[in-house]
C-alpha positions in Angstrom: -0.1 187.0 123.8 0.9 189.8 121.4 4.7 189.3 122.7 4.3 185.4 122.2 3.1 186.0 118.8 5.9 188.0 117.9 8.1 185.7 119.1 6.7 183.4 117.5 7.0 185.1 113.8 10.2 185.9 114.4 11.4 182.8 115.1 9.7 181.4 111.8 11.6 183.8 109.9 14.8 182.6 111.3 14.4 179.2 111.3 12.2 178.8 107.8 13.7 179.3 104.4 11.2 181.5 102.1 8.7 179.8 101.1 7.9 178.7 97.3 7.0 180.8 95.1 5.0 183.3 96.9 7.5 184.4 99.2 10.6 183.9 97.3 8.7 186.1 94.7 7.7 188.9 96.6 10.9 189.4 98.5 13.0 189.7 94.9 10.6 191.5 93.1 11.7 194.0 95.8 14.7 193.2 95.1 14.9 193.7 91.4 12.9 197.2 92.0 16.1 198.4 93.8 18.5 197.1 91.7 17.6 199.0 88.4 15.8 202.1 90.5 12.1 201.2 88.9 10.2 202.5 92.0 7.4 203.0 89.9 6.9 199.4 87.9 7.7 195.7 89.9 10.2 193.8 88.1 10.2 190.1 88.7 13.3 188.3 86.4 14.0 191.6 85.0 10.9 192.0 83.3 7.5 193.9 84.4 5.3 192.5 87.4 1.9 193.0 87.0 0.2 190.6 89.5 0.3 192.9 92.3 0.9 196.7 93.1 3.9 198.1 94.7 3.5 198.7 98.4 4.9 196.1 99.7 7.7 196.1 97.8 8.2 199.5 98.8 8.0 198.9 102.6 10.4 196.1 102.2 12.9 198.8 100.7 12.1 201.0 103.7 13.4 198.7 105.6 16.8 197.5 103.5 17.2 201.5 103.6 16.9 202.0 106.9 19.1 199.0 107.7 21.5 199.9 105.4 21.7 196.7 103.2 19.1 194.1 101.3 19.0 191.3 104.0 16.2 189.0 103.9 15.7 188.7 107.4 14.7 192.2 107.6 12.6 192.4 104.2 11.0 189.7 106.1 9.5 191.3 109.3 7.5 193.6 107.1 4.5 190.9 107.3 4.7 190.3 110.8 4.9 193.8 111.6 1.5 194.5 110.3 0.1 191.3 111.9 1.5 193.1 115.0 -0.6 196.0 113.9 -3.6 194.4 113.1 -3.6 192.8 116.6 -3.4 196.1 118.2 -6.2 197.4 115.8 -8.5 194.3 116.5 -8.3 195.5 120.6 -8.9 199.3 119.7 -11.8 198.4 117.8 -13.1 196.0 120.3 -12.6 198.3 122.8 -14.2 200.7 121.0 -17.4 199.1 120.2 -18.0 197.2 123.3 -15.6 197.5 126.1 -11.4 196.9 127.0 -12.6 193.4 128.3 -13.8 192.4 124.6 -11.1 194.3 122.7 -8.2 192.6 124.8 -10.2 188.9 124.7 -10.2 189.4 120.7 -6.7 190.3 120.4 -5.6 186.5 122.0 -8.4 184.9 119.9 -6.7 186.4 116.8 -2.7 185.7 118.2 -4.4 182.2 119.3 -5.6 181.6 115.6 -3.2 178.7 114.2 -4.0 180.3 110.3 -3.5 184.0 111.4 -0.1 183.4 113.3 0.7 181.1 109.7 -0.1 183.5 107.1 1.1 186.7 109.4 4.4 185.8 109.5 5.2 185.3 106.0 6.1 187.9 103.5 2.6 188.7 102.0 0.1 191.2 101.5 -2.8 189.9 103.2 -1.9 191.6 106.7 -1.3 194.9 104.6 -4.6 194.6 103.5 -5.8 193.5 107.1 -4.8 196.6 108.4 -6.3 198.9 105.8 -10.0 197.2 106.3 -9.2 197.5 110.1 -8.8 201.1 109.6 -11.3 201.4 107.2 -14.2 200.0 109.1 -12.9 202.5 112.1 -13.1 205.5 110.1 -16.5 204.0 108.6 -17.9 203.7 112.3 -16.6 207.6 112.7 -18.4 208.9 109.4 -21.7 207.1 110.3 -21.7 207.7 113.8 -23.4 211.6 114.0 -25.6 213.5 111.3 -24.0 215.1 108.2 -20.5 214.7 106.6 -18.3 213.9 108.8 -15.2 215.1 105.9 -11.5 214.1 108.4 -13.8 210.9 108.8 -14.6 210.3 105.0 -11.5 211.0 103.9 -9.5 208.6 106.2 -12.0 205.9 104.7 -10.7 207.0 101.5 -7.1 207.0 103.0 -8.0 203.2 104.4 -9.1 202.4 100.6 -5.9 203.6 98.9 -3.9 202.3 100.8 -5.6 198.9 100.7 -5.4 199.3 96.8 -1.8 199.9 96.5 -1.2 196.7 99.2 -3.5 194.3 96.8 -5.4 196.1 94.2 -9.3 196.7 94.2 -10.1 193.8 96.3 -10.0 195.5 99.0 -13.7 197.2 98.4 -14.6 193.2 99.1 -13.3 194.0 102.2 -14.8 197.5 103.7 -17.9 197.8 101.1 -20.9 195.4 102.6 -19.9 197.4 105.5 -20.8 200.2 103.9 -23.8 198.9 101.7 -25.0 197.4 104.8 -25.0 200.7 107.2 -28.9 199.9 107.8 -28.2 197.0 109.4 -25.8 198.0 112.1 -25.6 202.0 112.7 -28.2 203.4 115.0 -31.0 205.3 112.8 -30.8 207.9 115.5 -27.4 209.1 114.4 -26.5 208.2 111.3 -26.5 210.3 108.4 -29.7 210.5 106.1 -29.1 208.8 102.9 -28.1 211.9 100.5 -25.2 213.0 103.3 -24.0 209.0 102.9 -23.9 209.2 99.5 -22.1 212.6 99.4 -19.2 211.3 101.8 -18.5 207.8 100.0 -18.4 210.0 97.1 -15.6 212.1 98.8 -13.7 208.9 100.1 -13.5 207.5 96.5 -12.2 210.5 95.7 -9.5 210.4 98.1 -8.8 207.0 97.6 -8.8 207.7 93.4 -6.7 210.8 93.9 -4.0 208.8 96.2 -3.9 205.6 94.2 -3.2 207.6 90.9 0.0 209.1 92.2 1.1 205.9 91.8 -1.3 204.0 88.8 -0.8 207.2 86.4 3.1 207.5 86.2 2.9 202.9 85.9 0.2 203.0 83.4 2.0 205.6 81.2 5.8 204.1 81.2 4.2 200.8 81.1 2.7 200.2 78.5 -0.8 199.0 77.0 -0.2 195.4 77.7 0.8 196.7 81.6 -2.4 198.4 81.7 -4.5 195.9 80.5 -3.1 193.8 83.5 -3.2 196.1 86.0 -6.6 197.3 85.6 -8.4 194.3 84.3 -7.2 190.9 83.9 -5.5 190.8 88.0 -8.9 192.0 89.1 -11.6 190.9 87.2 -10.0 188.3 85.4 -9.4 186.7 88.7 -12.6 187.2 89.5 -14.4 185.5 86.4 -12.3 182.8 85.1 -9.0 182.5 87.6 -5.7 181.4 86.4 -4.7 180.2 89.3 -6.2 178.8 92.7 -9.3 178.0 90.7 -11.9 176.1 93.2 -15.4 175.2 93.9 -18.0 177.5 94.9 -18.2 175.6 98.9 -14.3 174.8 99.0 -14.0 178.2 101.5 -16.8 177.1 103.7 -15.4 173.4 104.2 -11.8 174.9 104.7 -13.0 176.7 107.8 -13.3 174.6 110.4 -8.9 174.3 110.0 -9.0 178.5 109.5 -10.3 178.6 112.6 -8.7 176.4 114.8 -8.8 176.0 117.6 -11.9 178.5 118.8 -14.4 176.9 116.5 -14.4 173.6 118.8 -14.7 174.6 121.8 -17.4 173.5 123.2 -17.5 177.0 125.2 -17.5 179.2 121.9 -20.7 177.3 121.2 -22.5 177.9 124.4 -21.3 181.7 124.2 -22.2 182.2 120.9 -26.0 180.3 121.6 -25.9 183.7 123.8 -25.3 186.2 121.9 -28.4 188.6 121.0 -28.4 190.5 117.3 -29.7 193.9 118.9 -26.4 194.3 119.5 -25.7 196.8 116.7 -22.1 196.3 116.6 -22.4 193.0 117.1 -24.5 192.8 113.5 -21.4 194.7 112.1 -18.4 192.2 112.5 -21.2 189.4 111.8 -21.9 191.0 108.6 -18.1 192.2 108.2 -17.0 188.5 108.0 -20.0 186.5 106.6 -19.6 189.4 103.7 -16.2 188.3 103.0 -16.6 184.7 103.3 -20.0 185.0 101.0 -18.3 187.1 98.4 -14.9 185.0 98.2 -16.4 181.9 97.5 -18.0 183.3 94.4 -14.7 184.3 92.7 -13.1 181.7 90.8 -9.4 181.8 92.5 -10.0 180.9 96.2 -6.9 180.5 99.0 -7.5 180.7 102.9 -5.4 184.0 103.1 -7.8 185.8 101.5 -10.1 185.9 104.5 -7.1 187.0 106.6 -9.0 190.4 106.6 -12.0 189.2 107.7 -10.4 187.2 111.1 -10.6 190.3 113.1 -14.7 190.1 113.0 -14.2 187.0 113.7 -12.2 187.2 116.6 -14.3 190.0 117.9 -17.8 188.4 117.6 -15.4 184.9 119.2 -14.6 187.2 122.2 -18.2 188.0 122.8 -18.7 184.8 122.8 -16.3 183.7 125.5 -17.4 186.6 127.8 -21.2 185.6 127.7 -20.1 182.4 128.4 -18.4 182.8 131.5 -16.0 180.2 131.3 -12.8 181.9 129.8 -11.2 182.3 133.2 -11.7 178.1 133.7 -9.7 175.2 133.2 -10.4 173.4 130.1 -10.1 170.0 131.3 -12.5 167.7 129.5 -14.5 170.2 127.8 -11.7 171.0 125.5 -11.6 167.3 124.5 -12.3 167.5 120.8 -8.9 170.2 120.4 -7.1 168.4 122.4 -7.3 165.2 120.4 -6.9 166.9 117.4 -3.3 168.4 118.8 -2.5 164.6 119.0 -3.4 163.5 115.7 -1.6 166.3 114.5 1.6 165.1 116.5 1.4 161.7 115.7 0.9 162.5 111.6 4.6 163.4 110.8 5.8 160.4 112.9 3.5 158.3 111.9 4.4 159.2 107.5 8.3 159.3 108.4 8.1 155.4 109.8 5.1 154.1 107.0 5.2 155.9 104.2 6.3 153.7 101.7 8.0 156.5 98.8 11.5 156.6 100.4 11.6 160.2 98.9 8.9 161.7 100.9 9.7 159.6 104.0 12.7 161.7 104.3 11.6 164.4 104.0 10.6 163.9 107.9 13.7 162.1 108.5 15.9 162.2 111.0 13.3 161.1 113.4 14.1 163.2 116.7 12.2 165.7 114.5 8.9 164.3 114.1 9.5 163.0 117.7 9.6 166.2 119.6 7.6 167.9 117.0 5.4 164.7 118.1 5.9 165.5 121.9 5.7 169.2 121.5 1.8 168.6 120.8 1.3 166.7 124.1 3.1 169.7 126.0 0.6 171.8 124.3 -2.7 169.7 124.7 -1.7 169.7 128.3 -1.9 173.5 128.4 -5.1 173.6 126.9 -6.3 171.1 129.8 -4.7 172.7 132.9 -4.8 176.3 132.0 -7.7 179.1 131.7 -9.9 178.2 128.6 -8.5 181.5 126.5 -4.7 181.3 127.4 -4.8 177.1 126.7 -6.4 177.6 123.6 -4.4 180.5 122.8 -1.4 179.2 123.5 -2.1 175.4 121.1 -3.2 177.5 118.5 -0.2 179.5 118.1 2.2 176.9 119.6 1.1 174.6 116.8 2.3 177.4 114.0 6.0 177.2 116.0 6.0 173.4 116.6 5.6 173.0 112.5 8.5 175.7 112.5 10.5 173.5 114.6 9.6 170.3 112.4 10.5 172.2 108.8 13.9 173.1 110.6 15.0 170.1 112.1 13.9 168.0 109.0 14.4 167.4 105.5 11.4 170.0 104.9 13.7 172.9 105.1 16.1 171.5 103.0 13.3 170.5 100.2 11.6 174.2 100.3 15.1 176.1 100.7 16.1 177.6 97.1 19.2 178.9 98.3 21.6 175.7 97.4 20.1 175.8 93.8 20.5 179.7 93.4 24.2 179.7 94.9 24.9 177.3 91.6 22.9 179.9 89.4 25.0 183.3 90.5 28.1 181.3 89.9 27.1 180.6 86.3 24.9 183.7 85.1 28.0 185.8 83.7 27.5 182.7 80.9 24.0 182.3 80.8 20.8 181.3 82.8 17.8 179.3 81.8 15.0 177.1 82.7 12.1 175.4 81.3 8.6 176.3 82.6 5.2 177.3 81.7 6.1 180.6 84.2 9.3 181.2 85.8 8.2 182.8 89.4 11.8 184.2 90.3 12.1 181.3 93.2 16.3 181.9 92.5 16.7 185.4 92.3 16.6 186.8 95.6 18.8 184.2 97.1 20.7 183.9 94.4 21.3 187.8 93.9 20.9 187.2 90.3 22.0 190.0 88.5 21.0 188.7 85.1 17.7 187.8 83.3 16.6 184.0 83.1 16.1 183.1 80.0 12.8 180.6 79.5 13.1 178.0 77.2 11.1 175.1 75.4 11.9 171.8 76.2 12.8 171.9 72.4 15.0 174.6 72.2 17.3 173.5 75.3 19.8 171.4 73.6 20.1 174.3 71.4 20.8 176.6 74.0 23.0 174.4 76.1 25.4 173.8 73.0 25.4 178.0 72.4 26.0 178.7 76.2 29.2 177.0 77.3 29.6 177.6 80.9 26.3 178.3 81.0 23.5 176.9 83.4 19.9 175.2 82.8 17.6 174.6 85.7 14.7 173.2 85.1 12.2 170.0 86.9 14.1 166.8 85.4 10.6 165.9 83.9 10.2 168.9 81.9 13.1 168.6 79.9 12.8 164.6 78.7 15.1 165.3 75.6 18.3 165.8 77.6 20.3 163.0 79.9 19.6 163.0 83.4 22.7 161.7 83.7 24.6 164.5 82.6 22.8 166.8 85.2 23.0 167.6 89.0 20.1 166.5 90.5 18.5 168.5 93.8 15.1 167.9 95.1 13.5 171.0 95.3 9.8 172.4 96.0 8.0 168.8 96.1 10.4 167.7 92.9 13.7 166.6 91.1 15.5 169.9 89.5 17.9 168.7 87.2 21.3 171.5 86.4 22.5 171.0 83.1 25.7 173.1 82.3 26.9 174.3 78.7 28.5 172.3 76.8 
């Protein structure tokens, strides 16, 4: 299942453009960091990046590096790679707590997960930060596991928290502290350390983790700036926190959104009975129960909410799933009707492209799906895979839908007017041709969609809607991209129009 997962992810990358804006961000944020040597500040459009911390972007330069040239289809297995990772983790930990059976059973829950094979194949930070909690909770387990302070084990909790902190900032004590808070609950009294010992070795691990981030916070904070401080150390934590920018949503919105996280294990039937047998002495069992209702408790109360941000939570998940489809029994058996609900759900899921390309009366977004044949095999790709999850052995069927549904939307973005519509690389082609005279656009915040595909080598300039006839007449040869809508005081008519990202760009050259 690991092997089909990687397939899987690989073939997205080859076969998907990067996706608007977070990818097409991320990658060229890396990009710009190479391009003027600032290892030490992201650039995104030539200009500081203070949304996120570096380590991504610094992987993704390992890799151009190593491969000797900045190719996106490398910069793009860095994700999947640590997907690949956390897999492995989630069957080491399973193993660990409970048996080889479990940890294995978990590792195709979590492949078999349609959001998890989704979100791990993109270029994010979420399976970064999926790793670090994985290897946080396993040196957590180590440090409470015998009396007094257990320092190689402390320390590589402080090790899990830096580097979760340099993959996404501080949210990653969301992650690995109810764990920690919580030790009551799940480590055995007869073992653990007495409270003062606790407190001495999460003292130790902050330290660590302090000590590790501010190789890198220190030198950013002092060539930075005040402004790049303020950002880095407030307003991308607990601004987003308080009052989000972006992604702002209600306090349930996480809690309705999970019965699609966690397709297609959370209707089966047999993940019901198992779980109706699951028994909360189970110490570890408590552990990944509190490990994921902690996340899912604590997310909902921030502000910005997005599915990903659970991502590091799915490995409970898939853990306490695997117990449950032991203590059922029926893992090894056909699905056949008890597997009903998933398998009508694979054929509404089918029938929904088809369905919008032949009805949908907005001509624009009908071809989107257009030509047909795509929608139509996408369309009979979900009967091949609701017929798996009939004839084959409950885990493997299930499995297989869940991730098979990630690849058959693959094949429908590909073979469709999707790709086309998400792709910014016909757009940016017609940018590097005209930035030696001049780039602009119009928006509230230009997110570097162009750059990386582009290989912009030049700052783009962001304009009022008032100040772009001005700019156009001073920049002959020169290139304005913005959303036709945004920019009603010049001619439509005088621009190329491409539709682009779920709307019409208009290209305005210099007069």
């Amino acid at each position: 299942m690991m092997l089909a997962f990687a397939a899987v992810a690989v073939l997205g990358v080859m076969l998907r453009p990067l996706l608007p804006i977070d990818e097409t961000r991320y990658i060229d944020v890396a990009r710009e960091m190479r391009l003027e040597g600032s290892w030490v500040l992201p650039l995104k459009n030539f200009e500081l990046y203070t949304d996120k911390p570096p380590l991504l972007f610094w992987l993704i330069n390992l890799v151009w590096t190593a491969v000797g040239a900045v190719s996106g289809f490398a910069g793009r297995l860095v994700g999947p790679f640590f997907a690949l990772v956390t897999l492995a983790g989630t069957w080491a930990l399973g193993r660990r707590l409970w048996d080889n059976a479990t940890g294995a059973t978990a590792a195709i829950l979590l492949a078999g997960l349609s959001v998890f094979a989704a979100y791990g194949g993109a270029t994010m930070f979420d399976t970064l930060l999926s790793t670090a909690t994985l290897a946080g909770l396993w040196a957590l387990i180590s440090a409470l596991g015998a009396p007094g302070v257990n320092r190689w084990a402390w320390g590589g909790f402080g090790l899990a928290l830096a580097f979760g902190v340099l993959a996404k900032g501080p949210v990653i004590l969301f992650h690995l502290a109810p764990a920690l808070l919580a030790a009551p609950l799940w480590a055995d009294p007869l073992c653990r350390p007495v409270g003062r010992d606790i407190a001495k070795g999460a003292g130790l691990a902050l330290g660590v983790a302090m000590a590790v981030v501010a190789l890198w916070v220190v030198p950013a904070a002092i060539t930075g700036g005040a402004e790049y401080r303020r950002m880095i150390l407030w307003e991308q934590t607990a601004g987003r926190t308080v009052q989000s920018f972006a992604h702002a949503r209600p306090f349930w919105w996480l809690l309705a959104m999970l019965p699609f996280a966690l397709f297609p294990w959370v209707w089966s039937p047999s993940f019901w009975r198992g779980v109706a047998k699951l028994r909360l002495t189970d110490r570890a069992l408590r552990l990944m129960l509190m490990q994921a209702g902690a996340g899912l408790f604590l997310f909902s109360f921030i502000s910005g909410k997005q599915v990903h941000y659970l991502l590091p939570e799915l490995p409970a998940f898939a853990l306490i799933a695997a117990r449950a489809f032991l203590a059922s029994g029926t893992a090894a058996a056909p699905g056949r009707w008890s597997h009903l609900p998933v398998i009508v759900l694979l054929a509404l899921a089918g029938i929904a492209p088809l369905a919008l390309a032949v009805r949908v009366g907005d001509a624009q977004t009908a071809a989107l799906l257009h030509p047909l044949w795509g929608p139509i095999g996408f369309a009979l790709f979900c009967l091949l895979l609701a017929a798996l999850v009939w004839r084959l052995p409950q885990l493997f069927g299930l499995g297989l839908s869940g991730l098979g549904l990630v690849l058959g939307f693959v094949g429908l973005i590909a073979s469709t007017g999707l790709g086309p519509a998400y792709d910014s690389a016909p757009i940016a082609r017609q940018m590097a041709a005209h930035q030696a005279q001049g780039l602009a656009t119009v928006t509230g915040r230009y997110n570097s969609e162009f750059g990386f595909e582009g290989r912009l080598t030049e700052k783009v300039q962001v304009l009022t809607a008032e100040a772009a006839p001005a700019w156009l007449a001073a920049h002959p040869g020169g290139l304005l991209v913005a959303k036709c809508r945004d920019v009603p005081t010049l001619d439509k008519a005088a621009a190329e129009v491409r539709f682009f990202y779920g709307h019409d760009w208009c290209l305005w050259p210099g007069r």
